[in-house]
Every structure is written in structure tokens, then in C-alpha cells.
N, C-alpha and C positions, 0 to 999 in steps of 0.2 A: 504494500500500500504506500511505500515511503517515496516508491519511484514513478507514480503519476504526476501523468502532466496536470497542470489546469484543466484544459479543455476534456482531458480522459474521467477526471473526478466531476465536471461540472455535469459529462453524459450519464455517470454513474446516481449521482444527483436526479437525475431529467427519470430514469429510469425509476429508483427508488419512490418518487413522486409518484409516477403513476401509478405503479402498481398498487403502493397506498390507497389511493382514489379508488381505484379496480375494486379493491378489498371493501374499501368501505361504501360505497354503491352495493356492491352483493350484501354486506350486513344489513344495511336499509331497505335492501328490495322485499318487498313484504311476498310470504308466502302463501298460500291459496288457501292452507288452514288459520292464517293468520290473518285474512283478509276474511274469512268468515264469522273468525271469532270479535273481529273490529265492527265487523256488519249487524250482528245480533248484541252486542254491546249497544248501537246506534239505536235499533231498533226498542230497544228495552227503556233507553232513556229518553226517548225521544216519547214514546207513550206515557211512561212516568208521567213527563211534562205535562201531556196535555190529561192524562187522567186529574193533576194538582189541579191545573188549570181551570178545566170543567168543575168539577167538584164544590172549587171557591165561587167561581162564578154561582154555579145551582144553588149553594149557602147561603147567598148577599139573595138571589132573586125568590127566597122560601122567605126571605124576612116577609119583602114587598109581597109577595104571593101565595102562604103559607098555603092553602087548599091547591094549590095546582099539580094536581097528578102525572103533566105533562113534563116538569122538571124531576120530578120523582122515577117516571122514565127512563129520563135523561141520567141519573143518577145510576141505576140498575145498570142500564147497559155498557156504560163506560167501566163500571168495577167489573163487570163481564169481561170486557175487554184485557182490560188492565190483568186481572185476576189469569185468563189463556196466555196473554204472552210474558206473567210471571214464573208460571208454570212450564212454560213449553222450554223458558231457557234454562230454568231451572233442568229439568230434563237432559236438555244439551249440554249443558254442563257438567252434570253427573256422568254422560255416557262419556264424557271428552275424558274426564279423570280416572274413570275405569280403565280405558284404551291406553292411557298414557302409566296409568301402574302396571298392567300387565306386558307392557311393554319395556317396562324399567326404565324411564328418558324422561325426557324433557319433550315438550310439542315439535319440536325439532327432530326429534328422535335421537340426539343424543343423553349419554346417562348422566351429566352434570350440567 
């Protein structure tokens, strides 16, 4: 190493750099179980939202409206809602953690 030129260490440099880059793009590239697990994550929270959402709204409109059955409704069905896709990820979650014990790994499928 003592007997490089500049320009041989700068290419060595140029070299080292990208392959870096290379590496670290592939640790960022999301994978397809990982891109699922982001997706049902989205979906989970995002209803949350609008399950809080609805709820407080229906609460403020039972003051103004205490006999309307129509927000009573509105009530049932969104905890319906809410309730299947708490459960269903629930579900996918469990099978995820089974699949990944019995496999010994990480979602990656490596063991650490």
C-alpha cells in the first residue's frame, strides 16, 4: 500500500465509494415481505384513524341528537370494521411469528 500513486489510491477511493453505495441501496431496498408487513401496518393505522375519528365525531352529534339511531348505526358498523381488521392483523401476525420460529431467523431469514 506504501507504493501507490495518487491517482492508483484516488481509483481505489472511487471504487471503495461505490461499492459502499451498492451495499447500502441493497440494505434499503425493501423486500416483498417487508413491503407487506409496511402495507398492513398502513392499513391498520390508517383505520384506527378514522375508526377515533368517526366515533368522536358520532359522541359531539349524540349530545345535539341523543335519539338518532342513525348515528348509533354509524357507531356499530365502524367498531365492525375497526374490530375485522384488528383481528385479521392480529392473525397475520401470529402466522408471521410462527413461520419465523420455526424457521429459526429473522424475517430475513437469517438466525440473528
Amino acid at each position: 500500500m506504501d507504493n501507490l500513486t495518487p491517482e492508483e489510491l484516488d481509483k481505489l477511493a472511487e471504487i471503495f465509494t461505490e461499492v459502499q453505495e451498492d451495499y447500502i441501496k441493497e440494505l434499503r431496498k425493501p423486500t416483498k415481505r417487508k413491503w407487506l408487513w409496511e402495507f398492513s401496518k398502513k392499513i391498520v393505522v390508517t383505520v384506527t384513524i378514522l375508526f377515533v375519528a368517526v366515533f368522536l365525531f358520532s359522541c359531539i352529534l349524540l349530545i345535539f341528537y341523543p335519539d338518532s339511531s342513525a348515528i348509533q348505526f354509524v357507531i356499530e358498523n365502524i367498531s365492525d370494521i375497526f374490530k375485522v381488521t384488528v383481528v385479521s392483523y392480529a392473525v397475520k401476525a401470529g402466522f408471521e411469528n410462527v413461520t419465523k420460529i420455526r424457521k429459526g431467523g429473522n424475517e430475513d431469514g437469517s438466525a440473528y
